[in-house]
C-alpha positions as CSV (number, residue, x, y, z in Angstrom):
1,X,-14.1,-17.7,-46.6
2,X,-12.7,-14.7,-45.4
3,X,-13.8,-15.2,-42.1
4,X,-12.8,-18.8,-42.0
5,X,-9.4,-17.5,-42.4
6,X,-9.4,-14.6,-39.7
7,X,-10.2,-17.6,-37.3
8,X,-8.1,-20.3,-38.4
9,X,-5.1,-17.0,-37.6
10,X,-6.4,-16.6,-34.5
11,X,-6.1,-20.3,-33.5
12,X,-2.7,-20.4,-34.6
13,X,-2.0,-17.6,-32.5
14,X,-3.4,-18.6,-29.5
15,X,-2.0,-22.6,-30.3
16,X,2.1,-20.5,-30.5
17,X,0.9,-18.3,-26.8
18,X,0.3,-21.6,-25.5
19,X,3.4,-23.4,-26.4
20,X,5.4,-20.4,-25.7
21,X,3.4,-19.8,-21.9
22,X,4.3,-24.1,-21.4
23,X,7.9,-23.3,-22.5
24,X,8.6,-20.2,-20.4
25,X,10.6,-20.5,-17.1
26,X,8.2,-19.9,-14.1
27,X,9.7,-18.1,-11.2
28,X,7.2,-18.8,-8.3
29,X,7.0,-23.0,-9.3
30,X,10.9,-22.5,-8.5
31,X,10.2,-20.8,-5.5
32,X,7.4,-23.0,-4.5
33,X,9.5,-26.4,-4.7
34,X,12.4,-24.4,-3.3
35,X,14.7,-24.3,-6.1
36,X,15.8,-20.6,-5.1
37,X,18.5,-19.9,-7.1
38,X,16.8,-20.8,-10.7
39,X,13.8,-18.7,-9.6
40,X,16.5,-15.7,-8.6
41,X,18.1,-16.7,-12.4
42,X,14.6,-16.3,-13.8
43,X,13.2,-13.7,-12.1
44,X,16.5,-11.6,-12.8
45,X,15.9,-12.6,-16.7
46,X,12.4,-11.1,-16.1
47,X,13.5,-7.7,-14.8
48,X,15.8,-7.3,-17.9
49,X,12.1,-7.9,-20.4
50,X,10.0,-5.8,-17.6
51,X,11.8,-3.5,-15.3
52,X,9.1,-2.7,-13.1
53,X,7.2,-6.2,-12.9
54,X,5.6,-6.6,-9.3
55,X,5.8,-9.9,-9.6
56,X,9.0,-10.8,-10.5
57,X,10.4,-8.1,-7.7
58,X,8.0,-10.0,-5.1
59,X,8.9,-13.5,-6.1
60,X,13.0,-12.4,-6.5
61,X,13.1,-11.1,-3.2
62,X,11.7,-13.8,-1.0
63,X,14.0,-16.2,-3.0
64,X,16.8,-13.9,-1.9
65,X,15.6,-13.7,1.6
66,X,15.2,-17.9,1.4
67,X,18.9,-18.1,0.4
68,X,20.2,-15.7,3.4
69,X,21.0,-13.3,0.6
70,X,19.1,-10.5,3.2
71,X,21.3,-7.3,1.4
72,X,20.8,-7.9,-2.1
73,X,17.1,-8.5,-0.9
74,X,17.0,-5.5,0.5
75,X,18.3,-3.6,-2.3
76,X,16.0,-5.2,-4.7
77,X,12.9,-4.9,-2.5
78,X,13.9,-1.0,-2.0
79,X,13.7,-0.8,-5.6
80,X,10.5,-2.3,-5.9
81,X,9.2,-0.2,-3.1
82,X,9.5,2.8,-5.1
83,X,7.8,1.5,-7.4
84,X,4.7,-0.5,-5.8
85,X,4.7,1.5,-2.1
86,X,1.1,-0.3,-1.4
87,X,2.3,-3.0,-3.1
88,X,1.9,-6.0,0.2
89,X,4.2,-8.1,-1.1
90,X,6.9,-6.0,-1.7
91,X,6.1,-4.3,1.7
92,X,6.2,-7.8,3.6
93,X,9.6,-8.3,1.9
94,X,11.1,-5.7,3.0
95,X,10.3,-5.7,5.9
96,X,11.7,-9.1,6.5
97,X,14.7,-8.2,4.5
98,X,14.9,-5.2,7.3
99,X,14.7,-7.5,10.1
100,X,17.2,-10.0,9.3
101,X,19.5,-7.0,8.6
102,X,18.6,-6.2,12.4
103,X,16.9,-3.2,10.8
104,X,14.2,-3.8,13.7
105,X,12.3,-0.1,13.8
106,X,12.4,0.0,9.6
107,X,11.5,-3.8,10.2
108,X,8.7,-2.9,12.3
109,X,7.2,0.1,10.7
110,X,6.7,-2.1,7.2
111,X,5.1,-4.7,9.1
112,X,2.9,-2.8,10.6
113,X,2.1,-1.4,7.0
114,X,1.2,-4.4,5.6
115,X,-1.3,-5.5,8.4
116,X,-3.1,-1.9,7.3
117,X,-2.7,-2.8,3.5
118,X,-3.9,-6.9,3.6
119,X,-5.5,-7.3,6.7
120,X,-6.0,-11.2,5.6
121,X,-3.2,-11.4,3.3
122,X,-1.3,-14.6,2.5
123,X,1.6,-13.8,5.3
124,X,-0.3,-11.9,7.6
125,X,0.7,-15.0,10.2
126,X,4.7,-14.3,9.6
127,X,3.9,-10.6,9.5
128,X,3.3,-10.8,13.5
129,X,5.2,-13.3,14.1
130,X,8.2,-11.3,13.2
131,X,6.8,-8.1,14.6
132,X,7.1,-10.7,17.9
133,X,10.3,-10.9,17.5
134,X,11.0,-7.7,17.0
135,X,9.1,-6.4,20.1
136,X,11.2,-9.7,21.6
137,X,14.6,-7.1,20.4
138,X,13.2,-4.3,22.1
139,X,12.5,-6.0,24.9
140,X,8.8,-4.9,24.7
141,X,7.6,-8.6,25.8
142,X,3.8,-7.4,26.7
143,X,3.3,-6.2,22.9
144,X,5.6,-9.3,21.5
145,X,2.5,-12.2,23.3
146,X,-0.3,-9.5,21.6
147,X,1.9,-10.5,17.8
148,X,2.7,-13.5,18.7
149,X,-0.7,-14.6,19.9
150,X,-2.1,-13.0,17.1
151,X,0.4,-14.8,14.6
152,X,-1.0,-18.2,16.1
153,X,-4.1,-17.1,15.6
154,X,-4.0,-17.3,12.1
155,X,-1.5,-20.3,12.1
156,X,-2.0,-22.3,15.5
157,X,-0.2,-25.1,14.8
158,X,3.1,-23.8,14.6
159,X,5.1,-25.4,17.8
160,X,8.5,-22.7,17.4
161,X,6.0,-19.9,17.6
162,X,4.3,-21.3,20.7
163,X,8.1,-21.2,22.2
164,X,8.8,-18.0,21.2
165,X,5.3,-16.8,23.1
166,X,6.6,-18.9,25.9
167,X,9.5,-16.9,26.3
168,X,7.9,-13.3,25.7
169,X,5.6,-14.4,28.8
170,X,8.6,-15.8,30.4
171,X,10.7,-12.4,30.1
172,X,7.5,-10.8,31.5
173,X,6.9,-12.6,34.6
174,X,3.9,-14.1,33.0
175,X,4.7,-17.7,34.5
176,X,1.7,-19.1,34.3
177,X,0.6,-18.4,30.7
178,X,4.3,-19.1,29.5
179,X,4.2,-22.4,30.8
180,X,0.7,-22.8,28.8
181,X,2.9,-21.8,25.8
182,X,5.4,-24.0,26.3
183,X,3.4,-26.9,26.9
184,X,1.6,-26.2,23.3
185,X,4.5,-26.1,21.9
186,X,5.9,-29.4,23.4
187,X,2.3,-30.7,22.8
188,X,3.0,-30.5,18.8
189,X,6.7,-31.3,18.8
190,X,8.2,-33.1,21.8
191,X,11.3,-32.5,20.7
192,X,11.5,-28.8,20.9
193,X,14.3,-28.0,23.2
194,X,14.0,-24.5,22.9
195,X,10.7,-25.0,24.6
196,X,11.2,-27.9,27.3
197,X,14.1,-25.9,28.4
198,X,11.8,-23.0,28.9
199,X,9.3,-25.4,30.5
200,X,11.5,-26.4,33.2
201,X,12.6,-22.9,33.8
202,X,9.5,-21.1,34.4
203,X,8.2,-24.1,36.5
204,X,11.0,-23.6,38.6
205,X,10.1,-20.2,38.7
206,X,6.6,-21.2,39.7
207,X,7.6,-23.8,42.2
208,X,9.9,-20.0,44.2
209,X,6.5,-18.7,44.2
């Protein structure tokens, strides 16, 4: 009897965890469906329960990044980092919060962190991408088409990244191999201006030769 009763508790329990789990706000199906501001709202209302939750830092700052918010981003992502420092998500974030910020060697420096910490992590693809771009800032084009090359890689079929390879090769004198960029690019959106502009400009180039 006793025991009968110990488990008909423990079903109640776990019956109230479940409705309570089905009622609670979640932060990252926000995020996900890109409903940015409720998941800043509840990720803020989070913090406030759990000061030092990873996850509610991680999905909070990408929301913030999302909304162009790069400062407060920053800020909470610097937080975070003292907290998790080999945390990859909150490293990933701040770095991009860092690069939108035009932050480009702290940009750099936690990018290149990350691809130590998560070799194959979930946004190792927009890790070099923006470590393209900002080898694009430094106008080191030869190490931008090794990120970028690498970023496509993992992601081929994104057509802006193929255009912003184009131009790294472009801004190098690599011709040839930008106008293969290009073309991919154009290849999986014809509409890319960015990238038929290129086009025509480095097949002028090639037609001085």
């Amino acid at each position: 009897m006793k025991r009968r009763f110990v488990w008909t508790i423990l079903l109640i329990g776990l019956v109230l965890f479940q409705a309570q789990s089905q009622d609670r706000p979640d932060a990252l199906a926000s995020y996900n469906s890109g409903d940015y501001e409720n998941a800043v709202r509840i990720c803020l209302e989070e913090l406030k329960i759990q000061p030092e939750s990873r996850d509610s830092f991680s999905v909070l700052c990408w929301s913030l990044v999302a909304l162009g918010r790069y400062q407060e981003a920053l800020k909470y992502a610097t937080d975070a980092y003292a907290l998790a420092p080999y945390d990859p998500r909150i490293v990933e974030v701040l770095g991009e919060a860092n690069f939108y910020l035009g932050r480009n060697l702290e940009a750099l420096e936690l990018f290149e962190l990350y691809t130590v910490l998560a070799e194959t992590g979930g946004r190792i693809d927009r890790v070099y991408y923006f470590m393209g771009e900002v080898f694009i800032r430094l106008e080191q084009y030869n190490k931008a088409d090794i990120a970028l090359s690498t970023a496509l890689y993992h992601s081929p079929n994104v057509s802006a990244w193929w255009s912003r390879l184009g131009y790294a090769r472009e801004m190098a004198s690599d011709y040839a191999y930008a106008l293969e960029a290009y073309n991919k690019a154009l290849s999986l959106n014809p509409n890319l201006l960015d990238a038929d502009r290129g086009r025509v400009r480095v097949q002028s180039a090639l037609n001085q030769a």
